[in-house]
N, C-alpha and C positions, 0 to 999 in steps of 0.2 A: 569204473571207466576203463577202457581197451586203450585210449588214448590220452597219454597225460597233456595238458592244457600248461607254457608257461605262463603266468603271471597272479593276479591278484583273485584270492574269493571275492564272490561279488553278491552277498548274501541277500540282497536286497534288490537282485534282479527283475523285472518287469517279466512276468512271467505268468500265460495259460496252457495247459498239459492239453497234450494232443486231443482232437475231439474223435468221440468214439466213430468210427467205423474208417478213421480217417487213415488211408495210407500213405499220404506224400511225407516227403522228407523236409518238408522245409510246410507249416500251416499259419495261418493268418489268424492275428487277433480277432475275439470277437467283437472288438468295441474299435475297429477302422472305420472310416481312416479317424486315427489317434489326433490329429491336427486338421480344421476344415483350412480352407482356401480364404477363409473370413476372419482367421483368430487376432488380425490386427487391425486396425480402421481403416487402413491407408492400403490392405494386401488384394490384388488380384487372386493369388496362388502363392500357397506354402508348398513345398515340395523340393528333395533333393536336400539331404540337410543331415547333420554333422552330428551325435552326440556321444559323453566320454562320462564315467561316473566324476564326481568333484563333490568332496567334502561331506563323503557319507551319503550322497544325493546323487545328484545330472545335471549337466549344462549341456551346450550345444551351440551350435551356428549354426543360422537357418537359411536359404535361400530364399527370399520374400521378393516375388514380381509386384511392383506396385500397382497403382491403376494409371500412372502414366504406360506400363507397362516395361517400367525400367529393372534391370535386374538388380537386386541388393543384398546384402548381408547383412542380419539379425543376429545379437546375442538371446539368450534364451536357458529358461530353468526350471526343473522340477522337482519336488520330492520323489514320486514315484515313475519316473520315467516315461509316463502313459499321459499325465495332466500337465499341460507344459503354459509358463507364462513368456511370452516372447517381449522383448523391448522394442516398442512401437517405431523408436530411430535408427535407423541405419550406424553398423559400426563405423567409427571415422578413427580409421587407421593413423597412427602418427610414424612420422616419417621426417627428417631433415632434410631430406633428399627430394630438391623441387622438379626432379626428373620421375621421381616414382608416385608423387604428391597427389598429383591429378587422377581423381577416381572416377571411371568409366562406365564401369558394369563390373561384378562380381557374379559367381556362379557356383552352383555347384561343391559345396566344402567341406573337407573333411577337418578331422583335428587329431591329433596324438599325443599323449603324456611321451616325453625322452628326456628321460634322467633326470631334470631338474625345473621342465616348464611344458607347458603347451603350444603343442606347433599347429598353424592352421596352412592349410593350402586350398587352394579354388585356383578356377575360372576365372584370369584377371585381364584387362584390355590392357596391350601397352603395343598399338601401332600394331591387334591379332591380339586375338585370344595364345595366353601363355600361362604358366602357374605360377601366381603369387603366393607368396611366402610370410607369413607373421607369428608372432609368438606371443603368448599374454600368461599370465599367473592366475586372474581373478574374472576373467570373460567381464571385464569392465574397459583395460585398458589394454589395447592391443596395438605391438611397434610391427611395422611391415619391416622386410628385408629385403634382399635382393628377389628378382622372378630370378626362377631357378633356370627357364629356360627362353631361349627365342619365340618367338611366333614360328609357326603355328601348332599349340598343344593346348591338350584338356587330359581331366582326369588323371591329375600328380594325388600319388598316392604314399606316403612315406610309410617306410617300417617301423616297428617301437622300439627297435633297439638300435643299433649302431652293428655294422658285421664288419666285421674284420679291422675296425679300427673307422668306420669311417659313416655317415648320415646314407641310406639308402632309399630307393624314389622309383617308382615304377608309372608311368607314364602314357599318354597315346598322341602321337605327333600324327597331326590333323590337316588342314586347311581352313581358311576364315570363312567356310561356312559350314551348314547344314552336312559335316564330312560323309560322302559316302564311301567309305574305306577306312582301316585303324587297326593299326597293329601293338601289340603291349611293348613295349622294352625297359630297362632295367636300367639306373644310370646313380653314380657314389658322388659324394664330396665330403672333403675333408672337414666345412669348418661351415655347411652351409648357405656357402656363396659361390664357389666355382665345382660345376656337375663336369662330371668325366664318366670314363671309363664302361659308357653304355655300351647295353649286352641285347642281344634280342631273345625275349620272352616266349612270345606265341602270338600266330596270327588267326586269322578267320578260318571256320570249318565249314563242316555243311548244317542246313538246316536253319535252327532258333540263330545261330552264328556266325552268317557266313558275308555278313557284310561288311561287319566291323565288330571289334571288341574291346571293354576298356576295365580297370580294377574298376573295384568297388570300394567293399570298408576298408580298416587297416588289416594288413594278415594277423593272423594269429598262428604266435608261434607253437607245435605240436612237434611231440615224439616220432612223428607221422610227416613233418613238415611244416613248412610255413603253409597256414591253410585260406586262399586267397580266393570269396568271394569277388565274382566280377561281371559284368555285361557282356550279353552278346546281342547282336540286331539282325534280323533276318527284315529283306526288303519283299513286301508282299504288294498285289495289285491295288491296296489301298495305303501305300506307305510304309515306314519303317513300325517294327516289331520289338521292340526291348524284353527279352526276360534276363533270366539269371542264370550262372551256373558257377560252379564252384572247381577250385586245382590245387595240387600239394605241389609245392616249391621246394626244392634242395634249400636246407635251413644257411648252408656257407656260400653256396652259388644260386643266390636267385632265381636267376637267368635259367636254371636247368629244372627244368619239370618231370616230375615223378608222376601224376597222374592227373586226367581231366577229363571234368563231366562230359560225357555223349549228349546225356540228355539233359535238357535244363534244370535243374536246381525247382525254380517258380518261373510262372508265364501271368501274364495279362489274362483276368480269369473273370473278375469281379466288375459290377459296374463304376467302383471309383479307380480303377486302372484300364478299363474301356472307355470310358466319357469321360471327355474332359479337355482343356486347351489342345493335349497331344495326347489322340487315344494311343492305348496301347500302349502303355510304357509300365514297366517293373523296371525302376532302377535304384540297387540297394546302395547306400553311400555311407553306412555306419552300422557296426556291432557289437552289440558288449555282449563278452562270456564269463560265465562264472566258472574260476579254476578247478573249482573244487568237484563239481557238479559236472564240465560241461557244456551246461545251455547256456542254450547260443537266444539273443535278442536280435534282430534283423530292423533295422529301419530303412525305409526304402521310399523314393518318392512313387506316385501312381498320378498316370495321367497329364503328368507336369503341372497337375494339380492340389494335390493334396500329400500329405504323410500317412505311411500304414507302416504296421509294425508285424513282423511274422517273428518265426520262432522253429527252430531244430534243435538237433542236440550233436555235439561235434563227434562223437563215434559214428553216427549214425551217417554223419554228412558226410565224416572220412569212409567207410562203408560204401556210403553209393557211390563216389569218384570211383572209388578202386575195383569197384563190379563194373563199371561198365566204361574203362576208360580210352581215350583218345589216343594217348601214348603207349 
């Protein structure tokens, strides 16, 4: 490896090697989408959804649209990453707090191990979409906290570590609908409950990019930088376009960007990320890497319908940011 990876061997990664003749940097399982649209009684659409290794294994948060069509959050678990059992009931967050109580819609979530628990973030309504905030040990019982932020915002991304002394969160401040526009910015708290000192990140380019951008998994920190898959949306004559693309992050100043992809990372390619509720969509929301190694697992929703799982390798990924970058 050219690139050292910090954190954990992940020797038991969900993992298939490039397919022969294949040159993209970033290729798709052959057994997608990993998750149908059906894996629970009650689901419209699985897709957009959260997972971390736990206990030798996988867990996860799942975005599940029901067939009211209401949006909700699943726990969810597997041995090998790829074969996943989901819990048919929605998580019911606890809370003392009869101001944060009332659950509206959920969306969109990621998760992060830091230091001593798991943090969850999503898409939470409170009077707008805003980032709700919880923590849980066991993806059984999960305590909500403060929303990090006001309406209107999507796509709270935390880092795995703490920098500089402090919880950090990259973010896209939206509008209560369908945004067309979104910028990343970068924002700390001391203790988890009050956000400050936000930085602005990076906004929309041309092309796969230029309507709106938002994080994706958690970064991953590198010798090379924090390496932070994220979304871009180009608006075409049949609607919005979600692929991928990937950027190196100043590891002590988030906020300041070393390089970024020109050209996408993945696009909308396949027909379960063409058909579906919302053609057209690549949107990666979770990545496990193995340190030792490496490779990169990608899970990403397709379609706002379904789960697929792709696969790079972080030399490779760092490599193409830096050949062809924005900065």
């Amino acid at each position: 490896m050219r690139v050292n990876v910090v954190g954990d061997p992940l020797p038991n990664i969900p993992w298939e090697e490039r397919p022969v003749g294949c040159q993209d940097v970033v290729w798709r399982s052959a057994r997608n989408p990993i998750i149908p649209r059906d894996a629970t009684s009650g689901s419209n659409s699985i897709f957009n959804s959260a997972v971390v290794p736990y206990r030798g294994a996988f867990a996860g948060v799942f975005r599940i649209d029901d067939k009211c069509r209401e949006m909700r959050l699943h726990a969810g678990r597997s041995e090998d990453g790829v074969h996943w059992t989901l819990n048919h009931e929605r998580i019911e967050f606890v809370t003392s707090d009869p101001e944060l109580g009332p659950f509206v819609y959920g969306y969109d979530p990621r998760v992060v191990w830091i230091e001593d628990r798991y943090y969850v973030t999503w898409c939470n309504w409170f009077h707008g979409p805003t980032i709700g905030v919880a923590t849980t040990h066991d993806f059984e019982a999960f305590y909500q906290l403060e929303n990090a932020f006001l309406p209107f915002n999507r796509n709270g991304v935390l880092f795995p570590r703490k920098i500089s002394g402090r919880f950090a969160m990259v973010s896209r401040p939206s509008d209560n609908g369908h945004t067309p526009f979104g910028d990343i910015f970068y924002s700390e708290s001391p203790d988890m409950r009050y956000w400050g000192n936000h930085r602005y990140v990076f906004g929309t380019a041309g092309g796969w990019q230029s309507t709106k951008v938002g994080a994706g998994p958690i970064p991953i920190e590198t010798s090379e930088g924090w390496l932070m898959i994220y979304h871009g949306v180009l608006t075409s004559c049949n609607g919005f376009v979600y692929s991928a693309g990937a950027a190196l992050l100043d590891l002590d100043k988030p906020w300041k960007v070393i390089a970024r992809s020109r050209r996408f990372i993945m696009a909308p390619r396949t027909l379960y990320e063409n058909v579906g509720d919302v053609p057209n969509v690549v949107f990666p929301c979770a990545a496990l890497c193995d340190a030792a190694t490496g490779r990169l697992a990608i899970y990403y929703g397709g379609a706002d319908t379904v789960v697929g799982l792709a696969f790079s390798m972080v030399d490779d990924l760092v490599d193409y940011i830096k050949a062809d970058s924005l900065v």
